[in-house]
N, C-alpha and C positions, 0 to 999 in steps of 0.2 A: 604085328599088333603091338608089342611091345614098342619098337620104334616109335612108334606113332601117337603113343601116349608121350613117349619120352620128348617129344619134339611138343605135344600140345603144353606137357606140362613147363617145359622149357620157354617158349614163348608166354605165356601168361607170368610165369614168373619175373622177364625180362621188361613183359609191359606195366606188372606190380609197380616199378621203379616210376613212373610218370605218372603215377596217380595221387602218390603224395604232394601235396603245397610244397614248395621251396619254404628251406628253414627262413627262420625270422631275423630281418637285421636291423639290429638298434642305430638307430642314427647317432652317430658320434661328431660334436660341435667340438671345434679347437678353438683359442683365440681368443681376442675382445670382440666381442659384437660391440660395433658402436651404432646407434640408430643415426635417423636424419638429423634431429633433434640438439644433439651432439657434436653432430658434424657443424653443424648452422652455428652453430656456437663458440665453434674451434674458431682463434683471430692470430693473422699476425701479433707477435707484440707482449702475445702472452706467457707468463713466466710458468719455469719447469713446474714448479708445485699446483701452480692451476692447471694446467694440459693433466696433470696426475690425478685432481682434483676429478677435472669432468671427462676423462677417458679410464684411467684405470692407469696401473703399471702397463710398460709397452710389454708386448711377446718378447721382444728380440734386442738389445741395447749392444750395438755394433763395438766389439773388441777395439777394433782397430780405428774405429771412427767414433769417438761417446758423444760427439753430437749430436748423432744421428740415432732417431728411435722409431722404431716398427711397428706398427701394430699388424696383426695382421688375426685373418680368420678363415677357419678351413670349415668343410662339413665331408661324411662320408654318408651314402645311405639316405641321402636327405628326402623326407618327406615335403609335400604342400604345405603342411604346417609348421616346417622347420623354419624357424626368425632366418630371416636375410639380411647382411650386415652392410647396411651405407656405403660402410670404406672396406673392404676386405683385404687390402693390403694400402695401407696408408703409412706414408714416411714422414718423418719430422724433424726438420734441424733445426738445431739449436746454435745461437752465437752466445757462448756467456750462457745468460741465465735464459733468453730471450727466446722464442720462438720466431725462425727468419721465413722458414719457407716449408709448405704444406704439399706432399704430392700424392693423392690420389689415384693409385692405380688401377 
């Protein structure tokens, strides 16, 4: 008899654990979100302080390469309503002051 509760109570307490929700996780955004908007915008030609102007500072400005600027955007956890970012790793070089070439990855 004893056993027998010990095993009833043992199981119910082991099925306890599946009855709670899963803890809660906050959606954590990294990065520039740049919309469409932004991007449509983005031109050859364009000088560094304007790319600054209408993107933001980049993420990432390459040690070894400063012509070269990153933007980029991460999400963890992301809900349907979490913004989704046009360019979520978008590269930029620069010649001089100029912006030569745009990639889009």
């Amino acid at each position: 008899m004893k056993k027998s509760i010990l095993v009833i109570c043992a199981l119910f307490s082991l099925s306890a654990c599946s009855l709670f929700p899963p803890p809660y996780k906050a959606t954590v955004t990294q990065g520039n979100l740049i919309t469409k908007e932004q991007l449509s915008q983005l031109k050859v030609g364009m000088t560094q302080s304007q790319v600054i102007y209408l993107l933001g500072a980049p993420m990432v400005r390459d040690t070894f390469k400063p012509n070269e600027w990153h933007y980029l955007y991460t999400t963890k956890y992301a809900t349907p309503e979490t913004p989704k970012s046009a360019a979520p790793n978008l590269t930029l070089t620069f010649e001089g002051d100029k912006l030569t070439e745009i990639q889009n990855k």
